[in-house]
N, C-alpha and C positions, 0 to 999 in steps of 0.2 A: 607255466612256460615249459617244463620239464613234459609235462602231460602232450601240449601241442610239438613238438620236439620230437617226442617218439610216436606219436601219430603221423607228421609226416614222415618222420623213417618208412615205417608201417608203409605208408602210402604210395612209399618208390618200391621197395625193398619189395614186400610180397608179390606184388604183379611180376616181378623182373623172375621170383624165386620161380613161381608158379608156372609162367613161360616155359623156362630152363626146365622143369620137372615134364612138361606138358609131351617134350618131345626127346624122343632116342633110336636109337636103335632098332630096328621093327616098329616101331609107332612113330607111326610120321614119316618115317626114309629108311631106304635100307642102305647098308655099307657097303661100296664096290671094294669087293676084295684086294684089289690091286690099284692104287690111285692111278688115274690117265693123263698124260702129263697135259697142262691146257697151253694154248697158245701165247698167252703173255701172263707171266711169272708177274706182274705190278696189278693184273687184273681180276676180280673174282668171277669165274664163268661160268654161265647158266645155259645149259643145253635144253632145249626143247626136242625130243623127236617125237614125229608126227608122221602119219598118211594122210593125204587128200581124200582117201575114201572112209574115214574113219568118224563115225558119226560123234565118237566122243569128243575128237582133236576138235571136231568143227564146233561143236558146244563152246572147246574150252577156250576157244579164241577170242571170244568177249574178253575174258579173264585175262587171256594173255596181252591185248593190245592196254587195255585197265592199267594193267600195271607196268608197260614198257612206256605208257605214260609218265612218269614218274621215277625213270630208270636212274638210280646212282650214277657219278660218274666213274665209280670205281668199278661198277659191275657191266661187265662184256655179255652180252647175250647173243646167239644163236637158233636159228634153225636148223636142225639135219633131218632128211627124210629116210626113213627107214624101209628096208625091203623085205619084209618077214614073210611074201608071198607072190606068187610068179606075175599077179595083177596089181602087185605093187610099183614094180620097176617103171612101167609109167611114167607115174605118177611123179616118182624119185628123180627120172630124167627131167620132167618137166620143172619140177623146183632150179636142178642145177643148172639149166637153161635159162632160166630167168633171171638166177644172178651173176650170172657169165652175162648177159645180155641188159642188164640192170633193169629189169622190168618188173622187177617182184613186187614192186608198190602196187601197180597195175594189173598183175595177176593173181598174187599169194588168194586175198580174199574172194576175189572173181573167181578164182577156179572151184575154191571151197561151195563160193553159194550155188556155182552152174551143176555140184556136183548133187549139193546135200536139197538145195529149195529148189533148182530147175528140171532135178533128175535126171540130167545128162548123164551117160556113162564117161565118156571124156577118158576111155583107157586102152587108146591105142594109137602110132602117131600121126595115124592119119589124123583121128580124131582132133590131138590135141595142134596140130596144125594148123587145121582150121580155128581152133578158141583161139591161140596166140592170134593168127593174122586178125583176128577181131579186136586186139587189145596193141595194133600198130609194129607186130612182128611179121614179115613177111612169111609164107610156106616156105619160099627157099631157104631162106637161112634158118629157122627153126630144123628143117629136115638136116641142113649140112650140120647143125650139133648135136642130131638127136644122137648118133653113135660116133661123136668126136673123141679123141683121146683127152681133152679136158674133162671131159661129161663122164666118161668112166675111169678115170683117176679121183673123181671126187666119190664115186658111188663107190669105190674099192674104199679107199681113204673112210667114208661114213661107216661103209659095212666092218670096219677094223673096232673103229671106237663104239660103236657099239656094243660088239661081241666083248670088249674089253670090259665096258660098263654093266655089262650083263643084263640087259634089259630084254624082256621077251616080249613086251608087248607094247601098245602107246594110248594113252601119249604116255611121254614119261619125262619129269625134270633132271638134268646132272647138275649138281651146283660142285664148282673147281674141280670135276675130275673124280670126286670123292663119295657124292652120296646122291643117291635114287632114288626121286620121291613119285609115288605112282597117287591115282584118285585111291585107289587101295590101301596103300599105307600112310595116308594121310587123311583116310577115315572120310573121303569125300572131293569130287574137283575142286570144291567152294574152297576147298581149305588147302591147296596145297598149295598159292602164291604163301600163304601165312607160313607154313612149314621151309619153302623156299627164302621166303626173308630172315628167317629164324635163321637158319643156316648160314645165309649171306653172314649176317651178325657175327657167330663163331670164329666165319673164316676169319671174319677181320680182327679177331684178336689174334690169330695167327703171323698176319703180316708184320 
């Protein structure tokens, strides 16, 4: 009895040790120097940022939807789109257009696949004028937000937390504000939901 006793110990106890040892500091995520404060203090939040033109973001979106399946009710997730390049802002407009306009069901993936499997360019507004009015946005009203003051207060607003979270490239995960996990430092895209849930975990001994 004693023998089966400490084999289930064994049984919980290593895997949980193992985990915990699996991931740190440079392995796995890296530390935003400065924590960014998140939008609700009861939530644990997961930042995705991404480009539309990023061959990897578009990979890792299987991954992403995968697991927003199954999302805790504790944990808040996000998209921000990032401007690291003068043919990114597009792009960037186009996301906060869509959820000003609540159509990102409709578009997020649509614009990914016309970019990555139809080989559209889709990066200018003409352009992306015409894709909304295809997905039930009119040209007019797409054009009157493409340079609305809603549309660049959220691209100012992104481009802040960003720069805070230190991220140079994408995609890349924030989980609460505090830690940055890239396909890089999680030794792979496969693995950085795994790395992100780990983290989620942590946070929530904190609360």
């Amino acid at each position: 009895m004693k023998r089966l006793l400490i084999s289930l110990v064994l049984a919980f106890v290593l895997p949980a040790l193992a985990l915990a040892a699996e991931y740190s500091p440079g392995n796995g995520y890296t530390l935003i120097k400065t924590p960014v404060r998140t939008a609700s203090p009861d939530k644990i939040e997961v930042v995705e940022i991404f480009w539309y033109g990023c061959p990897h973001c578009f990979a890792l979106e299987p991954l992403t939807h995968a697991w927003l399946a199954d999302l805790p009710s504790d944990v808040d997730f996000k998209f921000t789109p990032a401007v690291f390049g003068r043919n990114w802002l597009a792009h960037a407009k186009a996301y906060h257009i869509a959820d000003i306009l609540d159509v990102l069901d409709k578009t997020h993936m649509a614009l990914f696949n016309s970019i990555h499997l139809d080989k559209r360019r889709l990066n200018s507004e003409d352009d992306l004028a015409e894709f909304f009015a295809q997905h039930g946005v009119s040209k007019a009203e797409f054009k009157k937000q493409y340079n609305s003051f809603a549309v660049n207060s959220r691209l100012k607003q992104a481009d802040a937390k960003i720069r805070a979270y230190g991220a140079r490239g994408v995609p890349g995960l924030i989980v609460n504000g505090k830690y940055l996990v890239t396909a890089e430092t999680a030794n792979g895209s496969n693995n950085i939901y795994n790395v992100v849930d780990y983290l989620i975990e942590q946070e929530r001994k904190t609360m």
